[in-house]
C-alpha positions in Angstrom: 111.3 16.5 -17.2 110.2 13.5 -14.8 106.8 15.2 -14.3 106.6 14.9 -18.3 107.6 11.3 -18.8 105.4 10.3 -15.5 102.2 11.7 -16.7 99.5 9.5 -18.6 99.3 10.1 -21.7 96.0 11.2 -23.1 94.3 10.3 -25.9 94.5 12.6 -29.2 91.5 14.0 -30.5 92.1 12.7 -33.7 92.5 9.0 -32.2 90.3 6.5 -33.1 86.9 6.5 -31.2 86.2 2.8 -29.5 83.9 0.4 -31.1 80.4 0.7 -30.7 78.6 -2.2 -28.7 75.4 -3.3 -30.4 72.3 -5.1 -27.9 71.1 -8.9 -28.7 69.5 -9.8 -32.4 66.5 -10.5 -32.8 67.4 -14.2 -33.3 69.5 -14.4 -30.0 66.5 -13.3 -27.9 64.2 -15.6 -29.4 66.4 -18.3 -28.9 66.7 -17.4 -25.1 63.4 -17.1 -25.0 63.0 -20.4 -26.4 65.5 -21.9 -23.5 63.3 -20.3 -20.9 60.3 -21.9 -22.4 61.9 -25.2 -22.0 63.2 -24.7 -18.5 59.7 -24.0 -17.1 57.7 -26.7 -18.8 60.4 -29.0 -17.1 60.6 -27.6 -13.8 56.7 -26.4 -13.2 55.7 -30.5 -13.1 58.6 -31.0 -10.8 57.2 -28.5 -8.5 53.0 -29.5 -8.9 54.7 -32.9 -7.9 56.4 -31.3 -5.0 53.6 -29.5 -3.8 50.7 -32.1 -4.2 53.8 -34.3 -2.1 53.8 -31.3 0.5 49.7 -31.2 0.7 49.6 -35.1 1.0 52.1 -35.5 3.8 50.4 -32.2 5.4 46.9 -34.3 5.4 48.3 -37.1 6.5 49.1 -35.3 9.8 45.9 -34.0 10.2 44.3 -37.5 9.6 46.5 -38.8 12.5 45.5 -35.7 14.7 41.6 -36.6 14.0 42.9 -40.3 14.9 43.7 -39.5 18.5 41.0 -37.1 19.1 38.8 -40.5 18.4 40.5 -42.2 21.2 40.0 -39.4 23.4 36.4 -39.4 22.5 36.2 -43.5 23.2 37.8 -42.9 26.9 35.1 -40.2 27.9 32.5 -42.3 25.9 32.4 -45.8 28.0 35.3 -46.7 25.1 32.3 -46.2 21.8 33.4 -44.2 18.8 31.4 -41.5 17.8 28.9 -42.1 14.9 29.0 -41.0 11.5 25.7 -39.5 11.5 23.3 -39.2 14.5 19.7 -38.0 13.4 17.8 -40.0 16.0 13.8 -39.6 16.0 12.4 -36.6 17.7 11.7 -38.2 21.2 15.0 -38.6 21.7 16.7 -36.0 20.5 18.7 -34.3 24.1 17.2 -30.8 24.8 19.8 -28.2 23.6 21.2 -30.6 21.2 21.5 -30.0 17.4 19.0 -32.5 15.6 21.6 -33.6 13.6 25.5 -34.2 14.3 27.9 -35.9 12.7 31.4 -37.6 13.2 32.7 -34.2 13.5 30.7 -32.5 15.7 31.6 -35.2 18.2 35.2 -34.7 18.0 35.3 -30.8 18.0 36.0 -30.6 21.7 39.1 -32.9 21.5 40.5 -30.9 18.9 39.6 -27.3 20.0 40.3 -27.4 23.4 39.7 -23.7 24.2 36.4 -23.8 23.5 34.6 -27.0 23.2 31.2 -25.4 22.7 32.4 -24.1 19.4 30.5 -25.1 16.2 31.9 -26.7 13.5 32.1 -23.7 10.8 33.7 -21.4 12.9 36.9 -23.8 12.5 36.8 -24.2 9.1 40.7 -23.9 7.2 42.0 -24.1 10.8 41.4 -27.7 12.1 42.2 -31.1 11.3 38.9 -31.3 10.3 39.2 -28.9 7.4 42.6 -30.5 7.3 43.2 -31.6 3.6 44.6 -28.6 2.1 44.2 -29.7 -1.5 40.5 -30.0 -0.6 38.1 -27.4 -2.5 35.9 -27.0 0.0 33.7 -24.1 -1.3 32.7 -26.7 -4.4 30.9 -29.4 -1.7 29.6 -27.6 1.3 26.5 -25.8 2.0 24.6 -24.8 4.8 21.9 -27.8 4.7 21.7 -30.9 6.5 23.3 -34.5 6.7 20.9 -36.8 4.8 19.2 -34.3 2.8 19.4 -35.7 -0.8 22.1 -38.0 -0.1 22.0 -39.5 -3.4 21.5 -36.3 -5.1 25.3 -35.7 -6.8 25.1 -31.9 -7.3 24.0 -31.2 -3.5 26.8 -30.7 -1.4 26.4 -31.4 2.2 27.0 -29.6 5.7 29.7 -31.3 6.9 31.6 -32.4 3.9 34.9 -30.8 4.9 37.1 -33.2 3.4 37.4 -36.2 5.1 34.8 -39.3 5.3 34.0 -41.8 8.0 33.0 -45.1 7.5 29.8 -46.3 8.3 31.1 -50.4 8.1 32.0 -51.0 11.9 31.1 -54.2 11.8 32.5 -55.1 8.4 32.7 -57.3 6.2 29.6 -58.1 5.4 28.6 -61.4 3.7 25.8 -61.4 1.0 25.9 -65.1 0.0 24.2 -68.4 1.2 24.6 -69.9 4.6 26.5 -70.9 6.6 28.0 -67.4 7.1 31.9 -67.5 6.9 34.1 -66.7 9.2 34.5 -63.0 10.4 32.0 -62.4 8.5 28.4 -60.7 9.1 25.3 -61.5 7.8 23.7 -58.6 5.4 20.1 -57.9 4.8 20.3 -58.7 1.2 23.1 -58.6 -1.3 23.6 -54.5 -1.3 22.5 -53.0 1.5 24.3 -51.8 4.3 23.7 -54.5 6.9 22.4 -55.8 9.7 20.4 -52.9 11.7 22.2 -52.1 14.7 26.4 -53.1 12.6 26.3 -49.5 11.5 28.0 -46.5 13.0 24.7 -44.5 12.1 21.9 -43.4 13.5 19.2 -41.8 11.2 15.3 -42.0 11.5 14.0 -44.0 9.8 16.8 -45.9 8.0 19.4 -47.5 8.2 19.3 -48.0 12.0 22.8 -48.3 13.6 24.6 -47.3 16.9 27.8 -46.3 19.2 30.3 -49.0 18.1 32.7 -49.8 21.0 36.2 -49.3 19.6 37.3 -52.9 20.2 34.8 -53.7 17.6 36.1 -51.5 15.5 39.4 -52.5 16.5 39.7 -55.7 14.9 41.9 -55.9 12.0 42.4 -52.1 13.0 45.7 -51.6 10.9 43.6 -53.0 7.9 39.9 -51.4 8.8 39.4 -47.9 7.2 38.0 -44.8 9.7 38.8 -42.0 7.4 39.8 -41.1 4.1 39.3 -38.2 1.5 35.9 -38.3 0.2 33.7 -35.1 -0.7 31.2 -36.2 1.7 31.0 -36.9 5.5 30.9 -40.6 5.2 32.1 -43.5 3.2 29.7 -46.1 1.6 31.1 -48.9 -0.8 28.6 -51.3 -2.3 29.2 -55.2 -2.6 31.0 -55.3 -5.6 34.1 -54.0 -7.1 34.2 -53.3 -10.5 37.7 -52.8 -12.2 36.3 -51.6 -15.4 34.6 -48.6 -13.2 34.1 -45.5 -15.2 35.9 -42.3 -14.0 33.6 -39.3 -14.0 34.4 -35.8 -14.9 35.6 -34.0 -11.4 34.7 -32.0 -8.4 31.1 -31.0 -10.1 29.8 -34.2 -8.7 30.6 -34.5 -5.2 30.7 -37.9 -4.6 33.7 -39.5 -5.8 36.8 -38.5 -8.2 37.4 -40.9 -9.8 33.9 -42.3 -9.9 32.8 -45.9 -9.4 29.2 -46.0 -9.7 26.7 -43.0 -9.6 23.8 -44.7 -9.4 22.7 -45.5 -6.0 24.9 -47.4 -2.7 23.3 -50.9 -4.8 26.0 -50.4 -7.7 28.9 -51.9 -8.0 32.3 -50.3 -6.7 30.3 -47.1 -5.1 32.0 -45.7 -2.7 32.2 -41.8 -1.4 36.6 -41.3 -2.0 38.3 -38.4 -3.9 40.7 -40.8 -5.4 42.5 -37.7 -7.8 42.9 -35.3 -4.9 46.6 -36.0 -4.5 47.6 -37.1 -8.2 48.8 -35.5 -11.2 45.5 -33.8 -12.7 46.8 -35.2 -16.5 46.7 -38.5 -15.2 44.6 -41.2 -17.3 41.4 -42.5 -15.5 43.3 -46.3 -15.5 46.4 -44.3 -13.7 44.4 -43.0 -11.2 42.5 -46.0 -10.3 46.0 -47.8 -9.5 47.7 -44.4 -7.8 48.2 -44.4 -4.0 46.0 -41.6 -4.3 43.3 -41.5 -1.5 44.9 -40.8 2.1 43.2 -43.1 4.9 43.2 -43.2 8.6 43.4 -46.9 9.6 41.4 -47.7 13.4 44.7 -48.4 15.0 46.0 -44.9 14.0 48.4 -45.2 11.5 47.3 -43.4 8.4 48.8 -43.8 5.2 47.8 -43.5 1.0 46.0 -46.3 -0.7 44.3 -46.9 -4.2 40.5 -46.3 -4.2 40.2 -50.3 -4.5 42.7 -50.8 -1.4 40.3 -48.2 0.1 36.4 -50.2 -0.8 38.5 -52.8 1.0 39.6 -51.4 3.7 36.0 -50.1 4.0 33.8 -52.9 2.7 36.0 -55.2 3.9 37.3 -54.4 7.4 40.8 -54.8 5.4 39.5 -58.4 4.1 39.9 -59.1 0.8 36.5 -59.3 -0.6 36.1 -59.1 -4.1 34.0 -60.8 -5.5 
């Protein structure tokens, strides 16, 4: 009898069968959907934000890796920085020697120790040099020369790979009357470049520069601009800022996002910097002109990000103030 009473009891045939369980509505998945939606419109700006913060601090490093491989190259160079562009007439071109180098082909060696001989290229999205990763390389380089069509906006250049030097080692430069103020250096006339022979450039048959001892370049070096984003190899601001500057339509034109001027190096506020590369692509033209959005390397190292006006200072300027 214990068996009996010990035994679970089973369920009768004729017992109710359990409810059935039904899926969502219609309604209730729509509304989850809905939830979802909201979720990832919040979060995907969060993580654009944290990813344009990861690429910026990422080419920040490299900027301060290209910064000690100009050092190196000032100690095996009787203490001169290398030049932004060197396409010196044909006499003097070194046998063996590319016609045309630029800032980067100088440094190469310092950077790629292994095999100093190596051409630039060969490195490309695996060097400092390349270093910016939110740089779009493909949209501004081509296999043609430094110089050719400089002005031209749609022709990308050989060794735009993301960072520009500045050609102003011997800035500022004054464009006024006499007497010349102090620290400053008399320009040709109001726009040009400047004196021959102040530039870090050497190009036949203009403008006429040379190998600019880093002490030169030193002076106000936590102020004075070396590098910075650009979409060319080199930087070039003109004599005047212009606050109202119009901001042009992206990477199509090569020379500067946001725009300044697209004239010629004469304008007002032209300058070679990709002032969007590190911001919010909604932002505003205004917002992006006063976003710490261009990463520099300043001559004494340090690099850090500016606004494209901190930057025509720190370029046209030698990190004086001069607005005009």
């Amino acid at each position: 009898m214990l068996h009996r009473v010990l035994r679970p009891r089973r369920n009768h045939p004729s017992a109710t069968p359990p409810a059935k369980r039904f899926g969502f509505t219609l309604a209730e998945l729509l509304i989850v959907i809905a939830i979802i939606g909201v979720l990832i419109s919040i979060l995907l700006p969060t993580l654009g934000a944290a990813r344009r913060s990861a690429n910026s601090a990422k080419c920040l490093a490299q900027l301060r890796d290209l910064g000690l491989a100009f050092q190196q190259y000032a100690q095996d160079n009787k203490r001169a920085f290398p030049v932004v562009e060197y396409s010196p007439l044909a006499a003097n071109i070194i046998p063996g020697t590319p016609a045309r180098r630029s800032w980067q082909d100088f440094l190469v060696k310092y950077i790629h120790k292994r095999d100093p001989d190596g051409n630039l290229i060969q490195y490309k999205n695996g060097s400092p040099i390349w270093g910016c990763p939110s740089y779009d390389g493909d949209n501004f380089w081509a296999n043609v020369d430094p110089g050719t069509a400089s002005f031209n906006p749609t022709t990308p250049q050989k060794f735009a790979t993301g960072y520009g030097m500045s050609r102003f080692a011997m800035a500022p430069y004054y464009t006024g009357a006499d007497p010349v103020p102090q620290n400053f250096t008399r320009q040709i006339a109001p726009g040009t470049y400047a004196v021959p022979g102040n530039v870090a450039l050497i190009r036949d048959p203009n403008p006429i520069g040379s190998f600019i001892k880093m002490e030169k370049w030193g002076v106000r070096g936590a102020q004075r601009g070396l590098l910075a984003d650009a979409n060319s190899h080199d930087l070039i601001a003109a004599a005047t800022w212009t606050a109202t500057a119009q901001v042009g339509p992206g990477n199509s034109d090569r020379r500067c996002d946001p725009f300044m001027a697209k004239t010629a190096p004469t304008g007002s506020s032209w300058i070679v910097v990709d002032g969007s590369r590190h911001v919010s692509p909604t932002n505003n033209p205004t917002k992006i002109m006063q976003t710490k959005g261009v990463n520099m390397l300043f001559v004494d190292g340090h690099a850090m990000p500016v606004t494209p006006e901190e930057a025509w200072i720190a370029v046209r300027g030698g990190g004086l103030d001069v607005r005009q």
